[in-house]
ZAMARGU-4260 file (C-alpha; in steps of 0.2 Angstrom, whole numbers, plus 5000, padded with zeros to 4 digits):
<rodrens>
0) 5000/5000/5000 | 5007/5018/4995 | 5011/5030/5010 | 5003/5046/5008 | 5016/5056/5015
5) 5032/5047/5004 | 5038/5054/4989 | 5034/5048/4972 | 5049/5043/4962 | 5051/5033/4947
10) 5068/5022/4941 | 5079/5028/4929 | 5078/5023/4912 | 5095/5018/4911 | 5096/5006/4926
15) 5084/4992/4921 | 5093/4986/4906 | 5085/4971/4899 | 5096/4956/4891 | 5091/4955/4871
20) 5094/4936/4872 | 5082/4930/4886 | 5076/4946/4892 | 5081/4945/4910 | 5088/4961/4922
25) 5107/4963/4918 | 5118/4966/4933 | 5135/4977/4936 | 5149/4963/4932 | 5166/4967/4941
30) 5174/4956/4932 | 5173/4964/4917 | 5166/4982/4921 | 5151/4977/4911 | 5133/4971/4912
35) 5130/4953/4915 | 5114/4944/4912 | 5113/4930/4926 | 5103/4922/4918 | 5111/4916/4899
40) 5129/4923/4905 | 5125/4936/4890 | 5138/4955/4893 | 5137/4970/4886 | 5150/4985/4888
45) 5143/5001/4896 | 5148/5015/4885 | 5160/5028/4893 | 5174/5041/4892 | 5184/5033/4907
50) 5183/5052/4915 | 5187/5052/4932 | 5178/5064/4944 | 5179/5081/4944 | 5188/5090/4959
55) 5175/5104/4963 | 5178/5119/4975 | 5175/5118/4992 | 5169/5135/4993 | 5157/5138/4981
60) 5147/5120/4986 | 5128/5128/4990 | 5121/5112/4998 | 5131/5109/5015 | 5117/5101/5026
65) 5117/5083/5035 | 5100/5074/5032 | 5095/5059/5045 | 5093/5040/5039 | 5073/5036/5040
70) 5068/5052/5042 | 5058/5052/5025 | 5053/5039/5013 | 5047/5038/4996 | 5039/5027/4985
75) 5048/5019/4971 | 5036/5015/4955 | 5047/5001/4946 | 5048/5002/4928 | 5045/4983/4924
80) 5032/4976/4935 | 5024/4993/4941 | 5023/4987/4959 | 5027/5002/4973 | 5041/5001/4985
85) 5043/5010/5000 | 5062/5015/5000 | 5071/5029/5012 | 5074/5043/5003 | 5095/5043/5004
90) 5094/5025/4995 | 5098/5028/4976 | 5097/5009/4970 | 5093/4993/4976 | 5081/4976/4966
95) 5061/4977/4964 | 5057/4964/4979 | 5044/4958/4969 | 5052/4956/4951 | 5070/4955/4955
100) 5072/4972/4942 | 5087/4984/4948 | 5079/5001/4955 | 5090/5012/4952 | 5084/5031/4957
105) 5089/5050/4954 | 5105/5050/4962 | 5101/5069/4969 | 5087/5079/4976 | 5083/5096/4979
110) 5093/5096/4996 | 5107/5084/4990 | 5122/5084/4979 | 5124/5072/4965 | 5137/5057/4966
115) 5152/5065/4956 | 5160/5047/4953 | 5161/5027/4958 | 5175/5017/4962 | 5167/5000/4953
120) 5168/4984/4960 | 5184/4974/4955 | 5182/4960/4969 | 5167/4949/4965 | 5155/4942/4976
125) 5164/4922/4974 | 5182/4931/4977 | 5178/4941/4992 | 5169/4925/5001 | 5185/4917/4997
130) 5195/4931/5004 | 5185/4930/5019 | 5187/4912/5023 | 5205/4914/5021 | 5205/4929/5033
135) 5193/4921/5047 | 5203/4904/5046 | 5216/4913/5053 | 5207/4916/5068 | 5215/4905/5081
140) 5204/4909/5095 | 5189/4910/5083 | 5173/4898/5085 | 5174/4883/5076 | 5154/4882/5072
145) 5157/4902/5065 | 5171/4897/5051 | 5160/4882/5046 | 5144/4890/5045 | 5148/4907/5040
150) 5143/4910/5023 | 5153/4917/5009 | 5136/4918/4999 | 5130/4929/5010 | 5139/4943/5003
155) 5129/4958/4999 | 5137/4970/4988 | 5135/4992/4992 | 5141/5007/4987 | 5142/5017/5002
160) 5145/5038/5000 | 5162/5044/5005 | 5169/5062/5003 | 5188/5065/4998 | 5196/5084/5002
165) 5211/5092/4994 | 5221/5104/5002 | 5237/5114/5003 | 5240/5117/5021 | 5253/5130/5030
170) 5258/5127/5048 | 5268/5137/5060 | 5273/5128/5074 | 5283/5126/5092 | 5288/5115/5102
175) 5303/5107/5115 | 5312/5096/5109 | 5324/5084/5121 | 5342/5074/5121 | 5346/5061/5133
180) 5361/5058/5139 | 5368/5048/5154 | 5378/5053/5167 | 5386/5043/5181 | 5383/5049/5201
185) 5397/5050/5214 | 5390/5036/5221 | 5390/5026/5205 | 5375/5024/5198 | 5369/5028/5181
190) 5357/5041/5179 | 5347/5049/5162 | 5346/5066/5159 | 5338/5074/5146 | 5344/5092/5141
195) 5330/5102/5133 | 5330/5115/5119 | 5316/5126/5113 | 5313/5126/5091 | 5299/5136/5080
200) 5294/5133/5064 | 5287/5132/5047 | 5278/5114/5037 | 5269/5115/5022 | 5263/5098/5013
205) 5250/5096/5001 | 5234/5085/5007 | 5226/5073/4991 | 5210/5064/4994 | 5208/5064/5013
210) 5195/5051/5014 | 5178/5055/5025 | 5161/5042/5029 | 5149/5052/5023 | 5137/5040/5032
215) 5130/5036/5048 | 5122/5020/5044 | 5138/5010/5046 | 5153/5008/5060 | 5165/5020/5054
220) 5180/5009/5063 | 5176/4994/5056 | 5175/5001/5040 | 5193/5007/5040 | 5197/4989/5044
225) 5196/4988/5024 | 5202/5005/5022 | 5213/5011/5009 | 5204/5012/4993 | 5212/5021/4977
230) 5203/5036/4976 | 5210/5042/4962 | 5205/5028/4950 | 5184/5029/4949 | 5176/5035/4936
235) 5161/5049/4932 | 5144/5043/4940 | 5132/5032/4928 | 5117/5020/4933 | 5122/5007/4926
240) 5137/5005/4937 | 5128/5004/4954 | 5113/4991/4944 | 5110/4975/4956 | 5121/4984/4973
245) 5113/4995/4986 | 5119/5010/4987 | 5116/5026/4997 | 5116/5046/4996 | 5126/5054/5011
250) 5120/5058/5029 | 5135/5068/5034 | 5135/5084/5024 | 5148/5093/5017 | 5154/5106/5030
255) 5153/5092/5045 | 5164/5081/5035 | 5176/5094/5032 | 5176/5096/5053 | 5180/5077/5052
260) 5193/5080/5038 | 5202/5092/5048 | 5204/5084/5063 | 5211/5066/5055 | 5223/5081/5044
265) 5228/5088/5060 | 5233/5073/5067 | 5244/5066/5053 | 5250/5087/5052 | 5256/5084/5072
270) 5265/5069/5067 | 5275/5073/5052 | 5280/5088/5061 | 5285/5079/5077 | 5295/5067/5065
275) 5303/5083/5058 | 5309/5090/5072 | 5318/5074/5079 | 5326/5070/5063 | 5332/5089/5063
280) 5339/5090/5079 | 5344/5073/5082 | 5333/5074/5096 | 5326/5059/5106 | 5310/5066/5112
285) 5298/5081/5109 | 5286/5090/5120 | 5275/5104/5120 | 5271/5104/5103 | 5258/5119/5097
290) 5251/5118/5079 | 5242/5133/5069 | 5239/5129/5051 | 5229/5136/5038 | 5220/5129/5023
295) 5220/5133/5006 | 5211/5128/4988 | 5201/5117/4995 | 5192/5103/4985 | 5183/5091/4987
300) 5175/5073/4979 | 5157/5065/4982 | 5161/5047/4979 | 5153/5030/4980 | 5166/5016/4986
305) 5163/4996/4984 | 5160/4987/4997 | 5155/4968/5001 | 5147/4967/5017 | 5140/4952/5027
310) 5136/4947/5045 | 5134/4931/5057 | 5124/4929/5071 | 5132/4919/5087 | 5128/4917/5105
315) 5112/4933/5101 | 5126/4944/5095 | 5128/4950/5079 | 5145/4951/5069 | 5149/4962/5055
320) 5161/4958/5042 | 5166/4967/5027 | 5177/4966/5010 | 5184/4981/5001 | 5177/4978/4983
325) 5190/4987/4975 | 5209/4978/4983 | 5196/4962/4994 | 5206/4969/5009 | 5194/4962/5022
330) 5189/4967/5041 | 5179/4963/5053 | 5174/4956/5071 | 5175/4936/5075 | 5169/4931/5090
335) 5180/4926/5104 | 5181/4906/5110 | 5185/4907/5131 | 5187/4887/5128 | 5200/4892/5113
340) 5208/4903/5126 | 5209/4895/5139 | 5219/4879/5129 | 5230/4893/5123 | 5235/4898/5140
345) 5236/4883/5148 | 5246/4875/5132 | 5258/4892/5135 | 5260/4885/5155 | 5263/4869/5149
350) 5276/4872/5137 | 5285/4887/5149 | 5284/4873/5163 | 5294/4859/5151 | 5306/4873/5147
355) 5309/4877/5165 | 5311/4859/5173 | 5323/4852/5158 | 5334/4868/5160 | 5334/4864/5180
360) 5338/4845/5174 | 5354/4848/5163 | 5359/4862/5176 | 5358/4850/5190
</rodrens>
């Protein structure tokens, strides 16, 4: 039944492409950068200029605002079947529930930016499950029921919205900065002393493609688990790329992301400069350190990055895990065996024990 209150939106011509041979919805093939039919294995290229995405200015972007997931829905009138579906209205593309045809919607609103590009899938579903049971049989203290019954299959592939910012920064800076040295008492013991020296500054480095979540859907430390993707190769948003993958507009807007931006820039800023003035000084330690920078020609990307994303359930918890669609990095929690652990500790005392009482033997 429609909503009232939702939106009405249609799919985009362009999403629902239908195979000539048998007739069925063709999918985004990240094997070939394609579409693939499932159904009679038929492909067809998607025509394109392999342009990457434009690097727009930062201060001239009108729509800066954060928008909250479930606050509004719309309905989706699907092109093939002409059933409605109720979607919320930052999704851009997911399948008809009742035909199995791609939805794939405007990718911006009056409120929201378009998608400038898309880093495709290069992993496939079949490689990132094996990717995944390779990474969770490494698991010592993993469950063994979780490595057998965790399914590969499960695997569901998205796009989720990330922003990337360029900028040339300029910092001024000031710290201490100390050397050690040892120095032995009247009494003679050793003592260290460290003689400290005051040093100022300038540092200049160029940021590229400082990489921001621009969604709150999903655990932000979990997803750097899989983190880094190439940025820089991705290519200028078209439907057909995100046909058969959910994917998502941003949550997080512009202006907070740069806040987020900012604070992982000043971070890595703090520690190229503590580096700087250790190797310039030949100094062991560094204290005191005071920052100011300022940012210039800023520019940012709205992208859409691959990824593979699957959970398990154990003991009523649920556990997340994730494949980068682009390198098949994966990441993720596995539950914890206390019986795994516990034989690891005691096998540790065992083994320490024997060490012990056949040093004692040949010492005797």
């Amino acid at each position: 039944m429609e909503h009232k209150d939702n939106v009405r939106a249609y799919t985009k011509e362009e999403n629902d492409k239908k195979c000539p041979k048998c007739g069925g919805t063709m999918d985004f093939n990240p094997g070939t950068g394609g579409l693939l039919c499932p159904y009679c294995d038929y492909q067809q290229e998607i025509t394109t200029e392999e342009v990457s995405a434009e690097e727009l200015d930062f201060d001239s972007v009108e729509k800066t605002g954060n928008f909250d997931w479930g606050a509004e829905k719309k309905t989706v009138i699907c092109k093939s079947c002409g059933a409605h579906s109720v979607y919320d209205a930052l999704q851009i593309s997911d399948e008809c529930p009742y035909c199995g045809s791609n939805h794939v919607m405007e990718e911006k609103s009056e409120k929201t930016l378009a998608p400038g590009g898309v880093c495709i899938f290069k992993i496939d579903k079949n490689q990132a499950g094996t990717n995944f049971k390779r990474w969770i049989g490494k698991k010592l203290f993993c469950p063994k029921i979780v490595k057998e019954k965790a399914k590969p299959k499960s695997f569901r592939g998205v796009y989720l919205p990330y922003w990337t910012f360029d900028t040339q920064t300029y910092s001024v800076y000031s710290a201490r900065y100390g050397r050690t040295r040892h120095v032995r008492s009247k009494d003679g013991k050793i003592r260290t002393v460290t003689d400290w020296y005051n040093t100022s500054g300038r540092y200049n480095e160029f940021i590229n493609d400082q990489l921001i979540l621009a969604t709150n859907q999903h655990d932000y430390r979990l997803l750097s688990r899989v983190e880094p993707f190439n940025t820089e190769d991705n290519l200028i948003y078209k439907p057909e790329y995100v046909a058969g993958f959910i994917s998502e507009r941003y949550s997080v807007g512009i202006k907070d992301a740069w806040k987020k931006a900012k604070e992982f820039i000043n971070r890595h800023l703090h520690n190229e400069i503590r580096s700087k003035i250790r190797i310039e000084n030949r100094a062991d330690v560094v204290a005191g350190l005071r920052v100011q920078t300022n940012y210039s020609d800023i520019k940012y990307k709205y992208l859409l990055l691959p990824i593979w994303l699957s959970s398990f359930r154990y003991k009523d918890k649920v556990y997340e895990f994730m494949v980068n669609g682009q390198t098949g990095k994966v990441g993720g929690r596995a539950p914890v065996s206390a019986l795994r652990v516990l034989a690891a500790i005691l096998m540790g005392i065992i083994i320490i024990t024997g060490i012990y009482l056949i040093s004692r033997y040949f010492n005797m």
